[in-house]
C-alpha positions in Angstrom: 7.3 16.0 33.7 10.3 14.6 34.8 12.5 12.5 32.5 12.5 9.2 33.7 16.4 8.2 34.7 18.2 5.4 32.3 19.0 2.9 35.5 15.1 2.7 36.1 14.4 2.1 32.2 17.2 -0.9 32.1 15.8 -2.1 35.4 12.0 -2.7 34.5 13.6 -3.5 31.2 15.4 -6.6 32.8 12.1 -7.5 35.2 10.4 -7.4 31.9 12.8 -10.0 30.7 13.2 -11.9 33.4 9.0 -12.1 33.7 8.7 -13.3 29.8 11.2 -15.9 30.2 12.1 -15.5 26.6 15.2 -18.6 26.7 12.3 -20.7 27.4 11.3 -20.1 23.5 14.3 -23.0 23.1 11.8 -25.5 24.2 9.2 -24.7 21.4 10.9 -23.0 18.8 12.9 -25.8 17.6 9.2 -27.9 17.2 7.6 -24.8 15.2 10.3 -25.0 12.9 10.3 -28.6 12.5 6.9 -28.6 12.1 6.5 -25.5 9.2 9.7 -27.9 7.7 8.6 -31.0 7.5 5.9 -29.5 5.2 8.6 -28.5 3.1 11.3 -25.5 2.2 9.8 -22.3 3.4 11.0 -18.4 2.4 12.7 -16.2 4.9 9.7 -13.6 5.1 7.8 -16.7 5.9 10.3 -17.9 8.8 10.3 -14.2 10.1 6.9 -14.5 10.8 6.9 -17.7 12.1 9.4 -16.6 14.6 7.6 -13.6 15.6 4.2 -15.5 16.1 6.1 -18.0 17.9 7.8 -15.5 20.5 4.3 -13.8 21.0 3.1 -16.8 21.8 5.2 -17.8 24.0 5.4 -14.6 26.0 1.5 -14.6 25.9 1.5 -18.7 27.4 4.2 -17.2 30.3 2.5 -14.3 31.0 -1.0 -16.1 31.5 0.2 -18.3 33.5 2.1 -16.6 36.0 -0.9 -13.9 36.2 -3.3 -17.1 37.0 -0.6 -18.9 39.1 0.6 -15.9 41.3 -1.2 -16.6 44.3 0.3 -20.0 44.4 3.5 -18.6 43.7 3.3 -16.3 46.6 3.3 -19.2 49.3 5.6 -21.5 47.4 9.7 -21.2 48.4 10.8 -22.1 45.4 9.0 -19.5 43.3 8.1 -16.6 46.3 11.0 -14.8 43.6 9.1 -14.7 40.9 8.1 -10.8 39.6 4.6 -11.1 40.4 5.0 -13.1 43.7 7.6 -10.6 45.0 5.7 -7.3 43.8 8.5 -6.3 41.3 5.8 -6.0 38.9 1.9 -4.9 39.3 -1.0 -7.6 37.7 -1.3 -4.9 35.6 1.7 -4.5 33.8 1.7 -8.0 33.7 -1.6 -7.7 31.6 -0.2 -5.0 29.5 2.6 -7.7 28.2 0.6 -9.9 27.7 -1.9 -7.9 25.6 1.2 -6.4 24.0 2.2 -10.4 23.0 -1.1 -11.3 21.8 -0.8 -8.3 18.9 2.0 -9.6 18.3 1.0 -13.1 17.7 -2.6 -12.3 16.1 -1.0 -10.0 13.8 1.7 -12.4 12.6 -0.6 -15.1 11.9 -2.7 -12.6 9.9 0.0 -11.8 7.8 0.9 -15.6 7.1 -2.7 -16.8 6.2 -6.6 -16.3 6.9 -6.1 -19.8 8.0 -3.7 -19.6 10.8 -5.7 -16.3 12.0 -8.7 -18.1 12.1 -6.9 -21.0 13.9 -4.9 -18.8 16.2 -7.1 -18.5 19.2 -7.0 -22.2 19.7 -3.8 -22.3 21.5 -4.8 -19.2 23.3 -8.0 -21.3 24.9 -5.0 -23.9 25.7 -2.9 -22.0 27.6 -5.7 -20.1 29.2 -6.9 -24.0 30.4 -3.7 -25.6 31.5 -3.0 -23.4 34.4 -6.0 -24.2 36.3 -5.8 -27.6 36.3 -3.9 -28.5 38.8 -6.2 -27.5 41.3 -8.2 -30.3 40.5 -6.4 -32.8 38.4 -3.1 -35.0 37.8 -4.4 -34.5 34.3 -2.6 -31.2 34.5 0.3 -32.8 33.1 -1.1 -33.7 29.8 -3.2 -30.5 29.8 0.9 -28.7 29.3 1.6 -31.4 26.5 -1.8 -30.5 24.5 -1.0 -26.7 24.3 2.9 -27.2 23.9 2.0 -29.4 21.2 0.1 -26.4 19.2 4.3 -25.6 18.3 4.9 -28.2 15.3 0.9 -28.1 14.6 1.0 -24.3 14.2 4.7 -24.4 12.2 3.2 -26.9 10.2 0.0 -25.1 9.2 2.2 -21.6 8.7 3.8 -23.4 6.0 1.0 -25.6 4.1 -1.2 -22.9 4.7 -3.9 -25.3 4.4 -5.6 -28.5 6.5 -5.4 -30.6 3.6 -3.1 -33.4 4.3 -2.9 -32.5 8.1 -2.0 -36.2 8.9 1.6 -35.6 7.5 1.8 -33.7 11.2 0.7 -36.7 13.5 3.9 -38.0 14.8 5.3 -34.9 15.4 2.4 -33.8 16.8 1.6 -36.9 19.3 6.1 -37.1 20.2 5.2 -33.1 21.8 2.2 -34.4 23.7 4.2 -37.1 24.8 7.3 -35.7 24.9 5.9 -32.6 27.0 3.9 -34.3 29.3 6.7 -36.3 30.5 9.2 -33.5 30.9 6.2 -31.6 33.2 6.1 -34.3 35.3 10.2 -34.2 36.1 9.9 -30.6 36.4 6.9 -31.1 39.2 9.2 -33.7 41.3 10.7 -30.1 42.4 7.2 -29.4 43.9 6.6 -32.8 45.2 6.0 -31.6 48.7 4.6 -28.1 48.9 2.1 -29.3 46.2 0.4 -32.1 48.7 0.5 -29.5 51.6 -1.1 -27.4 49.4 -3.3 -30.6 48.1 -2.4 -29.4 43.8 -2.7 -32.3 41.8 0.6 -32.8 40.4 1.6 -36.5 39.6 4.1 -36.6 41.8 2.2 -35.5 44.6 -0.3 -37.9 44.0 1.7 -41.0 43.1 4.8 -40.1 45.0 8.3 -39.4 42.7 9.2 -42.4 42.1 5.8 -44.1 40.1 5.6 -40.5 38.4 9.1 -40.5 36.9 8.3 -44.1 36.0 5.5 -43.1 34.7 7.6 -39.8 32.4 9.6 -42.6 31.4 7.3 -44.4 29.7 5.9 -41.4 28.1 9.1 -40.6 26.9 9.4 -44.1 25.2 6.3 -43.5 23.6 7.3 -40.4 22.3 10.8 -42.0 21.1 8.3 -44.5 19.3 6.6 -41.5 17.7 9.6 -40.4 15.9 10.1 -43.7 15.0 6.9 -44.0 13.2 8.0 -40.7 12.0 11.3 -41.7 10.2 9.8 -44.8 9.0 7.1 -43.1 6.9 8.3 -39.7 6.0 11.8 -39.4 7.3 14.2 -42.4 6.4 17.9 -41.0 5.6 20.9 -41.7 7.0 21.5 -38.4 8.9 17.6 -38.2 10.1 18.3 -41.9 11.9 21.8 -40.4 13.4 19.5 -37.3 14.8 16.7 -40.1 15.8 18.8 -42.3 17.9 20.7 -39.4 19.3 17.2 -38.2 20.3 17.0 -41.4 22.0 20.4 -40.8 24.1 19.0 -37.8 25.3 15.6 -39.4 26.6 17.7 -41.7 28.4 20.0 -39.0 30.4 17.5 -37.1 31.0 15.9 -40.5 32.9 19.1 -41.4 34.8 19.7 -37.9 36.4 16.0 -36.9 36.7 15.4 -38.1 40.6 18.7 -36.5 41.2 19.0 -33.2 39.1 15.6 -32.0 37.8 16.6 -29.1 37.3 19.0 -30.2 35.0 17.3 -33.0 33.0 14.1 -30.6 32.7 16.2 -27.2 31.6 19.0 -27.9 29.6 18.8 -31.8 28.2 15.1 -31.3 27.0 16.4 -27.6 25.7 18.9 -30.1 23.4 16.0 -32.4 22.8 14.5 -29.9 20.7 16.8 -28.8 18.7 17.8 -32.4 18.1 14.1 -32.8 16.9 15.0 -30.1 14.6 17.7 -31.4 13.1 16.3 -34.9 13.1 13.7 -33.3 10.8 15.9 -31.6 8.2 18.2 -34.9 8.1 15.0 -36.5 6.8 14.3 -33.5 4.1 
């Protein structure tokens, strides 16, 4: 049996990688964390595990979706380079990175509590869902936000290892629905076109770009709101109202550049926007 050369390793290495999207992890990790803190302190073995549940997730939430989005993929420019849609990987391996990140992520939650085991394939069923629906619904949006927002509810549980007093969660919970769902909708503008040909049920092919970023505007106001409600009732320092209204800043950047840079507004200012959440949270502790 030959030995199989180094270059080849690195290469489906770096497919791998590239497939997982593993920098994506900025946009939820930030909202575990907050979440499992705004419980209260928590022990590094504790945060270890927490961090490797939330990168199994993660990967697992990628993977299924690009394995359930690939013939789209295929016929649509701006993602024909994608490792599925181009054939650098099989369906197959695909499944067996997947399979490898839900271990991962049942065993992690095993070893933080019964609870969060016995909770854990609830965000599965989510991200299992929110691929399919926008073949038939504008809905699709909020279908993201609703698994996305399994982040702070997850951290949250990992560190109060019980569902007694779950309402301490709420605002955090309903700013990532919000917050979320808005954000999907910028990053759809980029898809505005190929998903009417294609008749997908994005907002903004539906309502046309400019009533859907009105529309992610207004979510994103209700999310700022959110975090208001937060601060007011569990939150109210100095340095948590400093993160809060530079939270706020961010929204509104993000608003101002969104018809012109998605990319941009959707990538790296809602990657800030997290960690800012973050922060807000500990400022508040």
């Amino acid at each position: 049996m030959r030995n199989v050369p180094a270059s080849f390793a690195v290469g489906r290495l770096k497919t791998y990688a590239s497939f997982i999207k593993i920098e994506h992890t900025v946009f939820s990790l930030p909202l575990i964390f907050a979440g499992a803190f705004l419980h209260g302190p928590i022990s590094l073995r504790l945060a270890g595990l927490i961090l490797l549940a939330a990168v199994g997730g993660r990967v697992l939430a990628m993977g299924l979706n690009r394995i359930i989005d690939v013939e789209i993929d295929r016929l649509n420019p701006r993602t024909q380079g994608r490792e599925l849609a181009r054939g650098a990987m099989s369906v197959a391996e695909a499944w067996a990175v997947v399979g490898g990140a839900g271990v991962v992520y049942a065993a992690s939650a095993w070893a933080i509590a019964p609870v969060c085991f016995a909770w854990s394939p609830l965000p599965v069923a989510l991200f299992l869902i929110y691929p399919h629906l926008k073949r038939f619904t504008s809905l699709a949006h909020l279908g993201l936000g609703l698994a996305w927002s399994m982040a702070p509810l997850g951290g949250w549980l990992a560190s109060a290892q019980s569902l007694v007093n779950l309402q301490e969660i709420r605002w955090l919970w309903l700013f990532s629905v919000l917050w979320v769902t808005g954000f999907d909708i910028i990053y759809a503008t980029m898809d505005e076109a190929f998903d009417r040909e294609r008749k997908l049920h994005s907002l903004p092919a539906v309502a046309g770009k400019v009533n859907a970023l009105r529309l992610s505007a207004g979510l994103h106001g209700a999310a700022f709101l959110s975090l208001g409600a937060l601060w007011l009732n569990q939150l109210r320092t100095p340095d948590s109202g400093l993160f809060l209204a530079a939270i706020g800043g961010l929204l509104i950047w993000q608003h101002l550049i969104a018809g012109r840079r998605p990319e941009f507004a959707f990538f790296h200012l809602n990657g800030a926007t997290g960690f800012a959440v973050l922060a807000f949270v500990l400022g508040g502790r």
